[in-house]
PQR file with spaces between the fields and no chain letter, atoms N, CA, C, O and H, PARSE charges and radii, in Angstrom:
ATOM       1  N    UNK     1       0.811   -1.188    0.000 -0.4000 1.5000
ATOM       2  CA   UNK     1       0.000    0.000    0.000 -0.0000 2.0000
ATOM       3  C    UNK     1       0.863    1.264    0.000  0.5500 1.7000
ATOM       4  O    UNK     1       0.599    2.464   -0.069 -0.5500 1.4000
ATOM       5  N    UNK     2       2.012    0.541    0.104 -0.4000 1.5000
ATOM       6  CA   UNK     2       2.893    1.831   -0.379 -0.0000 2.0000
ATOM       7  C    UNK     2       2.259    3.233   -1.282  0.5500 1.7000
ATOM       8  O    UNK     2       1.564    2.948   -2.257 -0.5500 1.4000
ATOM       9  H    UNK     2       2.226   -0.434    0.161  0.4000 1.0000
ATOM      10  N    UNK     3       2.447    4.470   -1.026 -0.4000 1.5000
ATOM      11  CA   UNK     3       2.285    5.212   -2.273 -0.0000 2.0000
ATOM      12  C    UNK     3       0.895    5.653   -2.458  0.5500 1.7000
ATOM      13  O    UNK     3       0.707    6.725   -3.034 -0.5500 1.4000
ATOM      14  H    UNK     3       3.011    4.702   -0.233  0.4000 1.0000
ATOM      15  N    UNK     4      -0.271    4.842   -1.969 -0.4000 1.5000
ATOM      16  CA   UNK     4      -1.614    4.194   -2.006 -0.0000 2.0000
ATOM      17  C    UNK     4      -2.496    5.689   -1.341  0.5500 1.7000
ATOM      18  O    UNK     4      -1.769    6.443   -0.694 -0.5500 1.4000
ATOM      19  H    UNK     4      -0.118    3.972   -1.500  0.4000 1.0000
ATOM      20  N    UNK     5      -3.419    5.949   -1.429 -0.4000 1.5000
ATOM      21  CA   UNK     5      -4.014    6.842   -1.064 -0.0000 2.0000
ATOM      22  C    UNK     5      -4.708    6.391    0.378  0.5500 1.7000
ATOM      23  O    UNK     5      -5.148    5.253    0.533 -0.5500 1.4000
ATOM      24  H    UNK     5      -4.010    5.336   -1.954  0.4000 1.0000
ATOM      25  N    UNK     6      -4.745    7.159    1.163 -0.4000 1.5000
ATOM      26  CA   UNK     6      -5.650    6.839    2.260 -0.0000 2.0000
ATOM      27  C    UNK     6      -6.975    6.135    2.508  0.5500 1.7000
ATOM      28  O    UNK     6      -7.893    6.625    1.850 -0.5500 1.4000
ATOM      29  H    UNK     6      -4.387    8.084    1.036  0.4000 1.0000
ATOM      30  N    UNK     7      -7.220    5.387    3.078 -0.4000 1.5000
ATOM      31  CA   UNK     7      -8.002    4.427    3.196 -0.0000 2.0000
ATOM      32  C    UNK     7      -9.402    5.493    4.519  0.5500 1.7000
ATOM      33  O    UNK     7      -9.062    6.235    5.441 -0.5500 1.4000
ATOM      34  H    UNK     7      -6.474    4.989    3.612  0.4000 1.0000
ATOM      35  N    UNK     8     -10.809    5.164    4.110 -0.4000 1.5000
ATOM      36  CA   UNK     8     -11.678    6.320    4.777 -0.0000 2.0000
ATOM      37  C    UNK     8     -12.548    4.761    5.624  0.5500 1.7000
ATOM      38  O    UNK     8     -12.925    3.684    5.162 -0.5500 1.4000
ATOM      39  H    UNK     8     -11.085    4.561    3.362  0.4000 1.0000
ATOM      40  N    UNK     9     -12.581    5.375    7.039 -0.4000 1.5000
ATOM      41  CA   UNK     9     -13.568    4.076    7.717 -0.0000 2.0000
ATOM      42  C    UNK     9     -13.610    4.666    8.967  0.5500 1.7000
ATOM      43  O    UNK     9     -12.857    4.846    9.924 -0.5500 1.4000
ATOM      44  H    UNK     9     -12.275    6.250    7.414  0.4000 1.0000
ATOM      45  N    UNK    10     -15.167    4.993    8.511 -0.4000 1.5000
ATOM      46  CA   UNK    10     -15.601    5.693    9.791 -0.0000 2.0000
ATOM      47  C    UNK    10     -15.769    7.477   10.029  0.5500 1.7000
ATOM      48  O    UNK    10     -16.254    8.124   10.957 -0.5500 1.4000
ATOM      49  H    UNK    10     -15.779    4.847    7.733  0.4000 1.0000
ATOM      50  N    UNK    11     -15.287    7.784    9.056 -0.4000 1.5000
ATOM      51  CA   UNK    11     -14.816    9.329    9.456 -0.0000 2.0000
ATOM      52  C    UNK    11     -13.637    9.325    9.551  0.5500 1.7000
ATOM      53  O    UNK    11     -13.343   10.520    9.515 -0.5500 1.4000
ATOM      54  H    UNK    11     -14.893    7.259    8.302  0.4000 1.0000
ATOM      55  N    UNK    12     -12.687    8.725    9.657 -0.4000 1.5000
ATOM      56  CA   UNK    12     -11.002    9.010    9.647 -0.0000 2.0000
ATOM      57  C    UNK    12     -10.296    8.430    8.705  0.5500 1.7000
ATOM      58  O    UNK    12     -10.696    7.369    8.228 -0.5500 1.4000
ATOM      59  H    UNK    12     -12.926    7.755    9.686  0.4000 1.0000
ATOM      60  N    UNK    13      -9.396    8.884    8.372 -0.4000 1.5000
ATOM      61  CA   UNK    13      -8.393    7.995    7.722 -0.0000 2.0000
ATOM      62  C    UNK    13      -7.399    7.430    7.703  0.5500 1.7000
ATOM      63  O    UNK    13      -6.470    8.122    8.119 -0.5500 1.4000
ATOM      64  H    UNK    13      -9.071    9.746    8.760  0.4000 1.0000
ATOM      65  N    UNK    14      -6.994    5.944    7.247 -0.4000 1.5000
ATOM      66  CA   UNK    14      -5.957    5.553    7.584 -0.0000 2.0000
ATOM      67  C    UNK    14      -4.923    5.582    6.400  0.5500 1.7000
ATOM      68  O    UNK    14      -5.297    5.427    5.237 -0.5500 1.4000
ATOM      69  H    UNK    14      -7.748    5.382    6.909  0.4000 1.0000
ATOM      70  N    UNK    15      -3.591    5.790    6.746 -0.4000 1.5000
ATOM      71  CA   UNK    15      -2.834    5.637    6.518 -0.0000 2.0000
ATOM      72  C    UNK    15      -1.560    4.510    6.464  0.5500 1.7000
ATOM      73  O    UNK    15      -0.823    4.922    7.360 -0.5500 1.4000
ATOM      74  H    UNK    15      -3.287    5.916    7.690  0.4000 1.0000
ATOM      75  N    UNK    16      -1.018    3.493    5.972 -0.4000 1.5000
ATOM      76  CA   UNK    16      -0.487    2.587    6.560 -0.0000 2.0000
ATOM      77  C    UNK    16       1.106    3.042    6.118  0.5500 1.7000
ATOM      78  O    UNK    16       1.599    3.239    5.008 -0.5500 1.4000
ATOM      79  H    UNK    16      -1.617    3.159    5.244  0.4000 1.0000
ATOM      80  N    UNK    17       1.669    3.116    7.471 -0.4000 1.5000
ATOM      81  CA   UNK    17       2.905    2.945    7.134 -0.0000 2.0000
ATOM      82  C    UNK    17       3.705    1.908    7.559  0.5500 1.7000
ATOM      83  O    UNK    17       4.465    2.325    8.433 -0.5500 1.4000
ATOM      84  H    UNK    17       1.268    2.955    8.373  0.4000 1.0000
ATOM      85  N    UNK    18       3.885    0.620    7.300 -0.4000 1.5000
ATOM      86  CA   UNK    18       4.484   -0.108    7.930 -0.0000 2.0000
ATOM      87  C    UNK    18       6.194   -0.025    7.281  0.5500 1.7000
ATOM      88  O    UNK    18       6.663    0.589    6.323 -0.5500 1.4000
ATOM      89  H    UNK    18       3.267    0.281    6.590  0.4000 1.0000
ATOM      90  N    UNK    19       6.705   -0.785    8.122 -0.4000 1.5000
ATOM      91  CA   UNK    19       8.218   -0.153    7.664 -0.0000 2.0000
ATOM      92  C    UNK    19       9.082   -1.824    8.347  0.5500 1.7000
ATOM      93  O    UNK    19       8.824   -2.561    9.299 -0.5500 1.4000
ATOM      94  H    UNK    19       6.325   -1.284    8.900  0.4000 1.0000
ATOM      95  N    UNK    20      10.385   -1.835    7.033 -0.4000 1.5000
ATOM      96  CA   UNK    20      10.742   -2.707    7.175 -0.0000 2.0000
ATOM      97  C    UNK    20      12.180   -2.754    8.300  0.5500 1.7000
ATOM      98  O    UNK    20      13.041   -1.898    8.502 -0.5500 1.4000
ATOM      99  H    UNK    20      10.595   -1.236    6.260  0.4000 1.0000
ATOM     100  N    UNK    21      12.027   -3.875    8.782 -0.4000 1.5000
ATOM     101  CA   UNK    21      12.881   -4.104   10.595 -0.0000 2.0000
ATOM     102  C    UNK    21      14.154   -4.562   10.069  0.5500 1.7000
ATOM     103  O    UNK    21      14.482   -4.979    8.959 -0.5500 1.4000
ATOM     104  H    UNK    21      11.328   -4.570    8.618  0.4000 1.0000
ATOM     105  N    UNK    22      14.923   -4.337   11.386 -0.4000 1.5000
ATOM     106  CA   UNK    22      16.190   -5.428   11.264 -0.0000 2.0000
ATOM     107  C    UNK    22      15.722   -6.814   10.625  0.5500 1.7000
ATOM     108  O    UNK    22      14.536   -7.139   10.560 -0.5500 1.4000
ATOM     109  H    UNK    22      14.656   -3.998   12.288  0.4000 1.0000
ATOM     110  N    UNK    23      16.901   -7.687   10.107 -0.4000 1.5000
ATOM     111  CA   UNK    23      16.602   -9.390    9.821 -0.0000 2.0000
ATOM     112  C    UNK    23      15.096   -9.530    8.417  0.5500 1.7000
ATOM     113  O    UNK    23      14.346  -10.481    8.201 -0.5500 1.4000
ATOM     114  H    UNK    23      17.864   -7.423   10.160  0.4000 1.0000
ATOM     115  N    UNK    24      15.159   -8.317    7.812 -0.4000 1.5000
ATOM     116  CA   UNK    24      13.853   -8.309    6.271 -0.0000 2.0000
ATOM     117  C    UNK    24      12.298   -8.760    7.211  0.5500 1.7000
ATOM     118  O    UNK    24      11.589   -9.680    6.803 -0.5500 1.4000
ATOM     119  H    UNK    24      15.769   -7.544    7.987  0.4000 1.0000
ATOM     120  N    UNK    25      12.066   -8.234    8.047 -0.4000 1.5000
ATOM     121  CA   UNK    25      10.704   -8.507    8.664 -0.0000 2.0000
ATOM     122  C    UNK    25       9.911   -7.045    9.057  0.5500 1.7000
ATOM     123  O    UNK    25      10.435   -6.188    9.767 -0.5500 1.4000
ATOM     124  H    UNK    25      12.642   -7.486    8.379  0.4000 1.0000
ATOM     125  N    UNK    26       8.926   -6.958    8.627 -0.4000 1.5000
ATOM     126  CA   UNK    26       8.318   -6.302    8.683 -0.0000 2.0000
ATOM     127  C    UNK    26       7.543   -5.765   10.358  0.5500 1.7000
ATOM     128  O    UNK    26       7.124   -6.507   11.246 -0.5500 1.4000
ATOM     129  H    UNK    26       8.500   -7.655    8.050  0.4000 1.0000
ATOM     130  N    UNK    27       7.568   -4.382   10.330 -0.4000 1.5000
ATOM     131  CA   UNK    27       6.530   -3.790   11.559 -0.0000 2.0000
ATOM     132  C    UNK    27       5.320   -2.887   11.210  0.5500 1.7000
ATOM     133  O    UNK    27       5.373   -1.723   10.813 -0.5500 1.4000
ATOM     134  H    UNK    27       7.909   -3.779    9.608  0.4000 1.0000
ATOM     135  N    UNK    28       4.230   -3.637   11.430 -0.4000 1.5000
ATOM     136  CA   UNK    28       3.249   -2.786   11.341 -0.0000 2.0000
ATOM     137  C    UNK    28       2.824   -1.617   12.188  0.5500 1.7000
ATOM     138  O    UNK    28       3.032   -1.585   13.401 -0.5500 1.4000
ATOM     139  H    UNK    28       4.187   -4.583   11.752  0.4000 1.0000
ATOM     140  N    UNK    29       2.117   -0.487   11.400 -0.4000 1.5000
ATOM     141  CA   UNK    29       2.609    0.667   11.845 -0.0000 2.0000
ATOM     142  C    UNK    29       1.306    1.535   10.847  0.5500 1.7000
ATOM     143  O    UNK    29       1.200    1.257    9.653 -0.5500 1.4000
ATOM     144  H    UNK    29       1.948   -0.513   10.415  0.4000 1.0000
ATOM     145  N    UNK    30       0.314    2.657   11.554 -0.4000 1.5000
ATOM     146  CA   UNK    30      -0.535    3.516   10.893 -0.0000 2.0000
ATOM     147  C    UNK    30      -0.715    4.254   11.369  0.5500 1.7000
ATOM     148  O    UNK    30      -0.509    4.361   12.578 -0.5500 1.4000
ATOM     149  H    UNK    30       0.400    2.883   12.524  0.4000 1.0000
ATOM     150  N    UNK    31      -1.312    5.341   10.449 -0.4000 1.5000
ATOM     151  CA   UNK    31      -1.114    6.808   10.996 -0.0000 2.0000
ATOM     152  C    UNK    31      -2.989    7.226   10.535  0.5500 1.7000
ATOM     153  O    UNK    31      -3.372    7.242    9.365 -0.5500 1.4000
ATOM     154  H    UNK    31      -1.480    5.254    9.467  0.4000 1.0000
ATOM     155  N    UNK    32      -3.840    7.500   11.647 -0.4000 1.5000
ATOM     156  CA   UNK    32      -5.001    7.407   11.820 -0.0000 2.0000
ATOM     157  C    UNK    32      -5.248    8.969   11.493  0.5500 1.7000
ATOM     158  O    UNK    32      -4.444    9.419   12.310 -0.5500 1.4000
ATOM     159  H    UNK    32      -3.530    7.487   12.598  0.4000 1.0000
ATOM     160  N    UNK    33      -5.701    9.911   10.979 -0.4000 1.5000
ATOM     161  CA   UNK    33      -6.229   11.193   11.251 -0.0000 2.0000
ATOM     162  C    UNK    33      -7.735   11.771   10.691  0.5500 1.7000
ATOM     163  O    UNK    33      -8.187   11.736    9.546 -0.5500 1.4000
ATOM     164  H    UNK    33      -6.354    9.546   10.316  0.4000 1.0000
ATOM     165  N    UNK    34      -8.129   12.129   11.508 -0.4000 1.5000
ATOM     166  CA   UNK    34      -9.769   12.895   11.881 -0.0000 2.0000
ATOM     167  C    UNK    34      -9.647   14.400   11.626  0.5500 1.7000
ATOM     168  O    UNK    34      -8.613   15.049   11.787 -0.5500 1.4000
ATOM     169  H    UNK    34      -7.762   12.158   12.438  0.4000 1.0000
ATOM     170  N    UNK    35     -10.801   14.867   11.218 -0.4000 1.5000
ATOM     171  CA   UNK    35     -10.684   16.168   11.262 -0.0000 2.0000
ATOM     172  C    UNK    35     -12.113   16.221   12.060  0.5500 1.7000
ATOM     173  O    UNK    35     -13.141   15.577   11.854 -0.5500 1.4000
ATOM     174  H    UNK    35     -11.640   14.340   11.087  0.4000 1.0000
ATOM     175  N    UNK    36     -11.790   17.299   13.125 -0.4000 1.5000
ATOM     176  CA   UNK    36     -13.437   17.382   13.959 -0.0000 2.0000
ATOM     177  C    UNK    36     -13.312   19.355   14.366  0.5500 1.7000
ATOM     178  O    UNK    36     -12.421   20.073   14.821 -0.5500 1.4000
ATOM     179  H    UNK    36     -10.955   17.823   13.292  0.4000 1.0000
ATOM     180  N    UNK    37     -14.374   19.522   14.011 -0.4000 1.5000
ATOM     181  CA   UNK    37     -14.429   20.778   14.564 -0.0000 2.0000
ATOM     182  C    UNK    37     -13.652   21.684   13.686  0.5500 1.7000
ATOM     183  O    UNK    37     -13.746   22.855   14.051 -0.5500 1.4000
ATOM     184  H    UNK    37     -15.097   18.939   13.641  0.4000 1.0000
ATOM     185  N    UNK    38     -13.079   21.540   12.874 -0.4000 1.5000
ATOM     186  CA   UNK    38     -11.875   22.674   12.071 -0.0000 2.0000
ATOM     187  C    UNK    38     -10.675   21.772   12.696  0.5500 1.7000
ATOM     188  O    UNK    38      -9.853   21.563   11.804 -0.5500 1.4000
ATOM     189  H    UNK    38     -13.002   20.588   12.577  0.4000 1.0000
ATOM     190  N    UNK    39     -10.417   21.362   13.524 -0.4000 1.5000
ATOM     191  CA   UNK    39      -9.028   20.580   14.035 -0.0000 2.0000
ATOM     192  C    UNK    39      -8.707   19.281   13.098  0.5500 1.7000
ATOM     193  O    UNK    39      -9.478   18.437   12.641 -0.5500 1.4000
ATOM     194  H    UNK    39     -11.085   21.531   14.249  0.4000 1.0000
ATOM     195  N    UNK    40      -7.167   19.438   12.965 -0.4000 1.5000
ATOM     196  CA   UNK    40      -6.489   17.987   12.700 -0.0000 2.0000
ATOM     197  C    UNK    40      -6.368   17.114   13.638  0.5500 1.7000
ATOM     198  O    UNK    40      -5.641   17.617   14.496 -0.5500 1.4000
ATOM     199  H    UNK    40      -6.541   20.124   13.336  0.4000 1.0000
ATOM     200  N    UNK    41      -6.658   16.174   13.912 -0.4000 1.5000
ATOM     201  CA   UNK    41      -6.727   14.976   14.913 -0.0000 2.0000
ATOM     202  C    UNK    41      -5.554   14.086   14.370  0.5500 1.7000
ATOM     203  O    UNK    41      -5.742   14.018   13.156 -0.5500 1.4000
ATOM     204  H    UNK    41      -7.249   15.766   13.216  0.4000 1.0000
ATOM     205  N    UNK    42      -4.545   13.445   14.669 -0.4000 1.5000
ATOM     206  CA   UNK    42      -3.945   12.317   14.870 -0.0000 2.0000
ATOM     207  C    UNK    42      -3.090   11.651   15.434  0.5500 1.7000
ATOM     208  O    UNK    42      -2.292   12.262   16.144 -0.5500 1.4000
ATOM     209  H    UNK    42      -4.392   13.500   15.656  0.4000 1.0000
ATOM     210  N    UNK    43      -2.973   10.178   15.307 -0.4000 1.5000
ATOM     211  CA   UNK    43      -2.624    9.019   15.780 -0.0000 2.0000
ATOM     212  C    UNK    43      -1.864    7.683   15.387  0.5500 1.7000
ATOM     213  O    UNK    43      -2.451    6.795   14.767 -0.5500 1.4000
ATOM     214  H    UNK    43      -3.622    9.682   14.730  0.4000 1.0000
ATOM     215  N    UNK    44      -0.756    7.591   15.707 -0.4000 1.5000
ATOM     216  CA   UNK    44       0.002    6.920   15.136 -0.0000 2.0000
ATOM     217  C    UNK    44      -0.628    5.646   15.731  0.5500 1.7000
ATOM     218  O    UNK    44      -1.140    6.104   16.753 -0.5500 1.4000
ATOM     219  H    UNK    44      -0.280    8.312   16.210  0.4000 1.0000
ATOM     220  N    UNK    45      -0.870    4.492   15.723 -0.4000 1.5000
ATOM     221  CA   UNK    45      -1.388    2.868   15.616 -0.0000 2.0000
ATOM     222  C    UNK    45      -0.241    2.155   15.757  0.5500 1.7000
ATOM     223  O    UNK    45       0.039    1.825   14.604 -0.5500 1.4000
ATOM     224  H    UNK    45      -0.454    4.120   14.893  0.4000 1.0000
ATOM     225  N    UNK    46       0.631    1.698   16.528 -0.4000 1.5000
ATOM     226  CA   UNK    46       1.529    0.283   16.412 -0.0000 2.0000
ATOM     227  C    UNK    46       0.861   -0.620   17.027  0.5500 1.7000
ATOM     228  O    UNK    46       0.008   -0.585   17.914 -0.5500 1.4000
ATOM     229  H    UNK    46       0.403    1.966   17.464  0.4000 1.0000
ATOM     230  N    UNK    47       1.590   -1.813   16.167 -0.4000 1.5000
ATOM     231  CA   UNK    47       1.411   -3.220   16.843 -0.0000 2.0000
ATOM     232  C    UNK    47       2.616   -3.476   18.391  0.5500 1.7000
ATOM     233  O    UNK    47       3.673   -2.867   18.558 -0.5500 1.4000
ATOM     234  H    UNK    47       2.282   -1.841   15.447  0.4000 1.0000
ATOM     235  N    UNK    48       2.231   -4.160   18.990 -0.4000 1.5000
ATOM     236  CA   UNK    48       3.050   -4.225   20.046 -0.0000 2.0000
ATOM     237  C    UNK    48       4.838   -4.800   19.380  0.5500 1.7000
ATOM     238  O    UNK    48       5.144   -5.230   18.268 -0.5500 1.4000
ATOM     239  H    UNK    48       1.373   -4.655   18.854  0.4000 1.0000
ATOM     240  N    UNK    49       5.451   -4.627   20.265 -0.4000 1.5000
ATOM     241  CA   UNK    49       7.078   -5.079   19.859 -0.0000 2.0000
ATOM     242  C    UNK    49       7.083   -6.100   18.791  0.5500 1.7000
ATOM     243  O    UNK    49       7.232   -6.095   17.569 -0.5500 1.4000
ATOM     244  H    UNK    49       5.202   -4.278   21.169  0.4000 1.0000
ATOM     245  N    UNK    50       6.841   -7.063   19.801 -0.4000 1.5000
ATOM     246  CA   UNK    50       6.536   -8.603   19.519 -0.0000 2.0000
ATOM     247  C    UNK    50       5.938   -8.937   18.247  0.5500 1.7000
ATOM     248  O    UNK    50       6.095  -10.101   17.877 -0.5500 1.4000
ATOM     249  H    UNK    50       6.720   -7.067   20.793  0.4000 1.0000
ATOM     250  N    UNK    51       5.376   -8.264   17.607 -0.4000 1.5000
ATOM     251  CA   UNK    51       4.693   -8.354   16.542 -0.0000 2.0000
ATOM     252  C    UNK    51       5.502   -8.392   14.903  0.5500 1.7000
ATOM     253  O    UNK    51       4.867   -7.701   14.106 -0.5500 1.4000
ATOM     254  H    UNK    51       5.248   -7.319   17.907  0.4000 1.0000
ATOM     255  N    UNK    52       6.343   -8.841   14.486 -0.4000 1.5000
ATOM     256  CA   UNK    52       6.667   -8.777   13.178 -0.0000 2.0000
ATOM     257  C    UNK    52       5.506   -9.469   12.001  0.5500 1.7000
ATOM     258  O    UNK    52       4.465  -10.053   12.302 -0.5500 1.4000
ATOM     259  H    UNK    52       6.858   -9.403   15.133  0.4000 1.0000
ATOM     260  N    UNK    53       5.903   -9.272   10.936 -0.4000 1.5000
ATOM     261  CA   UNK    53       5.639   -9.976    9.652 -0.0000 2.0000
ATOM     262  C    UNK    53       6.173  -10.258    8.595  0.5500 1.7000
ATOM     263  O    UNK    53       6.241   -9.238    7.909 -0.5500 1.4000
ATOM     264  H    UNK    53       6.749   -8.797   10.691  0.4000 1.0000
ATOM     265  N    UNK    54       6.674  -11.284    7.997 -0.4000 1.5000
ATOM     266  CA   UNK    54       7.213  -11.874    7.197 -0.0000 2.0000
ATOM     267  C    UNK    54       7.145  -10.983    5.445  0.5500 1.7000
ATOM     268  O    UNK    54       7.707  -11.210    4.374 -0.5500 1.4000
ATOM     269  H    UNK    54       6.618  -12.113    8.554  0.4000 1.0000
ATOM     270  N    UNK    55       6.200   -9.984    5.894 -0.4000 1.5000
ATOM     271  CA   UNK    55       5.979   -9.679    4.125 -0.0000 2.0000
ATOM     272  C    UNK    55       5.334   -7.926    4.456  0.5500 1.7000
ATOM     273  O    UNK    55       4.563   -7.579    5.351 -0.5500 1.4000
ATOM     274  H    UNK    55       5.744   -9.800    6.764  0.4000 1.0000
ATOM     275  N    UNK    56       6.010   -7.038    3.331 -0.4000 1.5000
ATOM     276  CA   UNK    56       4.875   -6.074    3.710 -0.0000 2.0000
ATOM     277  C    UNK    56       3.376   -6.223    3.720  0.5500 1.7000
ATOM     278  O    UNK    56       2.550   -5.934    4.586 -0.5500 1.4000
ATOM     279  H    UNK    56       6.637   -7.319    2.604  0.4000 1.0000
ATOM     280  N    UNK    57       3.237   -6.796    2.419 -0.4000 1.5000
ATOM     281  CA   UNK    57       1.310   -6.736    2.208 -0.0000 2.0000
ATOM     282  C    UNK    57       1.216   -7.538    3.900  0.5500 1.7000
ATOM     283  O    UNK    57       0.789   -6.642    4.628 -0.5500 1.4000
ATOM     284  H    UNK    57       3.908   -7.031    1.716  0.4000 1.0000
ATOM     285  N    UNK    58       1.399   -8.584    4.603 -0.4000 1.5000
ATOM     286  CA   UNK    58       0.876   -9.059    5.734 -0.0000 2.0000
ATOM     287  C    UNK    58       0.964   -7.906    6.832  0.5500 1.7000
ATOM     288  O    UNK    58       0.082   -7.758    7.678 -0.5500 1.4000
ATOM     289  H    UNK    58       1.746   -9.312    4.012  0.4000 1.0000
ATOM     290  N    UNK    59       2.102   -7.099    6.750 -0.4000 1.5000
ATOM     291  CA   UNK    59       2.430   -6.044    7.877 -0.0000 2.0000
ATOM     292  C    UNK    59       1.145   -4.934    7.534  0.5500 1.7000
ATOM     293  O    UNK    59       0.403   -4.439    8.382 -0.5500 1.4000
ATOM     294  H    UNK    59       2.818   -7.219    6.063  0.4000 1.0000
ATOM     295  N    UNK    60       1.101   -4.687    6.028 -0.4000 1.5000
ATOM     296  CA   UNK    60      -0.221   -3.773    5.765 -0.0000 2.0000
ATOM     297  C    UNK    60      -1.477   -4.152    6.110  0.5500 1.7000
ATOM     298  O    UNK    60      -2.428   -3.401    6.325 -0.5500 1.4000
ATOM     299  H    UNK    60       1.704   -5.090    5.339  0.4000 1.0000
ATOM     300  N    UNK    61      -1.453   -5.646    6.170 -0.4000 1.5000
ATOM     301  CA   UNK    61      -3.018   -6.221    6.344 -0.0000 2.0000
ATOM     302  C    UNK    61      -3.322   -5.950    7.937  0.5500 1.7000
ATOM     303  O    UNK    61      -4.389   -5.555    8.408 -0.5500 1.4000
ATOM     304  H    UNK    61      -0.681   -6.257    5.995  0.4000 1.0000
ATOM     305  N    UNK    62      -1.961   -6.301    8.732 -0.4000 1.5000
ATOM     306  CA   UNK    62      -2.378   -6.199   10.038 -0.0000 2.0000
ATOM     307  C    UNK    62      -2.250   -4.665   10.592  0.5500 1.7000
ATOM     308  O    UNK    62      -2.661   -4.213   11.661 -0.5500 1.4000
ATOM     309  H    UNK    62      -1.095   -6.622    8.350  0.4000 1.0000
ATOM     310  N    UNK    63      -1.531   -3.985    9.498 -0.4000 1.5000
ATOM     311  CA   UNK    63      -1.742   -2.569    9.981 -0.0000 2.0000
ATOM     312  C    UNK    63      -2.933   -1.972    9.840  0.5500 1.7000
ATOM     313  O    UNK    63      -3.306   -1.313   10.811 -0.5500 1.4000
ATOM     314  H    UNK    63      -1.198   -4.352    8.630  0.4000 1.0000
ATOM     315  N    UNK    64      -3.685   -2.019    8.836 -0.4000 1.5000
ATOM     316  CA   UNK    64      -4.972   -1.616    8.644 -0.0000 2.0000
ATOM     317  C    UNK    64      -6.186   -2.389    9.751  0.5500 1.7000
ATOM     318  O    UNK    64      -6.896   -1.671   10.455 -0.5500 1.4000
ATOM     319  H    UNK    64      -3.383   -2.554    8.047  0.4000 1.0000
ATOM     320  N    UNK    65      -6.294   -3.782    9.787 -0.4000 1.5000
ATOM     321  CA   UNK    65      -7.341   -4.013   11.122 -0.0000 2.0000
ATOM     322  C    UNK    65      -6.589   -3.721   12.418  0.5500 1.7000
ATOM     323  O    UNK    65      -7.139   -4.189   13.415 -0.5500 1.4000
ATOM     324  H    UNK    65      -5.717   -4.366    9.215  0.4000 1.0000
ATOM     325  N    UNK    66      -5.819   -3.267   12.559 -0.4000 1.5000
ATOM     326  CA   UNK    66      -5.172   -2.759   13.994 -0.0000 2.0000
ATOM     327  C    UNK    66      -5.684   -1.371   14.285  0.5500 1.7000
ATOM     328  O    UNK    66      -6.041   -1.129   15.438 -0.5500 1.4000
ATOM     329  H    UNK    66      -5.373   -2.886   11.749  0.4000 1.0000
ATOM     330  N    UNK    67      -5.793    0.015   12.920 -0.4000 1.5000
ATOM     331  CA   UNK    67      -5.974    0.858   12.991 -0.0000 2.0000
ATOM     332  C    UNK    67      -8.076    1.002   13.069  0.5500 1.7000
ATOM     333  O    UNK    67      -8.679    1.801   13.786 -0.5500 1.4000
ATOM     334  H    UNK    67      -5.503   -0.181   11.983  0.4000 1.0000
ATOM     335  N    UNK    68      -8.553    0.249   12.367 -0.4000 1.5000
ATOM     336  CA   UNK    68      -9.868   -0.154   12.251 -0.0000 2.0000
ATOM     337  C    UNK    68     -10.279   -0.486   13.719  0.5500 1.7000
ATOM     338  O    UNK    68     -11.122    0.229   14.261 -0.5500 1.4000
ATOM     339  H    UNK    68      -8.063   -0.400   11.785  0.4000 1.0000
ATOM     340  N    UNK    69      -9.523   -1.916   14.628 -0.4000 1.5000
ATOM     341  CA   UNK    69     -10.071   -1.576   15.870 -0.0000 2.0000
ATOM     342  C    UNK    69      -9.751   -0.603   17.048  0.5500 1.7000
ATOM     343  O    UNK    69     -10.370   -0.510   18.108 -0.5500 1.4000
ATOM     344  H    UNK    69      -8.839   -2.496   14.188  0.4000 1.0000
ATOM     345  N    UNK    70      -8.640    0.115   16.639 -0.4000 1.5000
ATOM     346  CA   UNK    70      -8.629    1.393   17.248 -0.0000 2.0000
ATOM     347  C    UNK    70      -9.501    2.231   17.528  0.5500 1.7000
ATOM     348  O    UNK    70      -9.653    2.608   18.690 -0.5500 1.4000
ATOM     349  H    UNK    70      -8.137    0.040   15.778  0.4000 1.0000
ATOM     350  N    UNK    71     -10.232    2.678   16.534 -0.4000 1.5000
ATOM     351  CA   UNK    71     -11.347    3.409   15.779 -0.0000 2.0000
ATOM     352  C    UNK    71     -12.509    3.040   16.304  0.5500 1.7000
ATOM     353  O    UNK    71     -13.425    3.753   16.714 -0.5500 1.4000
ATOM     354  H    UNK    71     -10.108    2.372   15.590  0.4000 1.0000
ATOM     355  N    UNK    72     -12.390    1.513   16.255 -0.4000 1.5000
ATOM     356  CA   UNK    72     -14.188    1.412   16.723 -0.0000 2.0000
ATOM     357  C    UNK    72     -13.505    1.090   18.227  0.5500 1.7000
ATOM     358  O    UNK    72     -13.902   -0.073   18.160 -0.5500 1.4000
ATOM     359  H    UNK    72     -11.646    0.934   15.922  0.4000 1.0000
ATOM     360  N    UNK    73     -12.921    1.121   19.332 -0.4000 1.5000
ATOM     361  CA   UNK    73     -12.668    1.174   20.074 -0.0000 2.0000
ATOM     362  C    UNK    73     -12.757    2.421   21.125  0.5500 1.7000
ATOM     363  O    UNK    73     -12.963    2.380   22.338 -0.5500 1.4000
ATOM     364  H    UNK    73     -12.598    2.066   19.387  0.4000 1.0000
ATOM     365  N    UNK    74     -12.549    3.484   20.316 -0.4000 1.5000
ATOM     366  CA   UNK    74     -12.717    4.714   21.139 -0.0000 2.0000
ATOM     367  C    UNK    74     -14.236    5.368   20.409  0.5500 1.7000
ATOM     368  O    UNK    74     -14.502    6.570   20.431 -0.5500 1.4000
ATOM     369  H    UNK    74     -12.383    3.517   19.330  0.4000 1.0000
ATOM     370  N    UNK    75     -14.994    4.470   19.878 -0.4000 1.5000
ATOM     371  CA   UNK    75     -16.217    5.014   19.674 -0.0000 2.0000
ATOM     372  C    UNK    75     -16.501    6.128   18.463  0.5500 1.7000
ATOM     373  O    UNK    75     -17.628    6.601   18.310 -0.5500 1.4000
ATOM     374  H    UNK    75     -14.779    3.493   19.860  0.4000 1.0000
């Protein structure tokens, strides 16, 4: 999703930036932003440490439902 235009769910948008780690493994990683009121709202999304992935598209897949239950998480 490199390059990719922002993804809209919910009223915000995501962004995925996942980025590649020591050892070719991937960390998922998104950048959430809202606009409410005239204000910019945002939020960077990581997966915990522990979390690698073997491939970007998998690091993007889990970056995007990570940022999704963020979202419906704070309502």
């Amino acid at each position: 999703m490199s390059g990719a235009p922002d993804i809209e769910y919910r009223g915000h948008f995501i962004e995925v930036q996942s980025y590649e780690s020591d050892g070719r493994r991937w960390r998922p990683k998104a950048l959430v932003t809202i606009y409410q009121a005239g204000t910019l709202h945002q939020k960077i999304v990581t997966a915990p440490g522990e979390v690698l992935c073997d491939s970007e598209e998998a690091a993007e897949t889990y970056s995007l439902a990570l940022a999704k239950q963020w979202i419906d998480a704070k309502g």
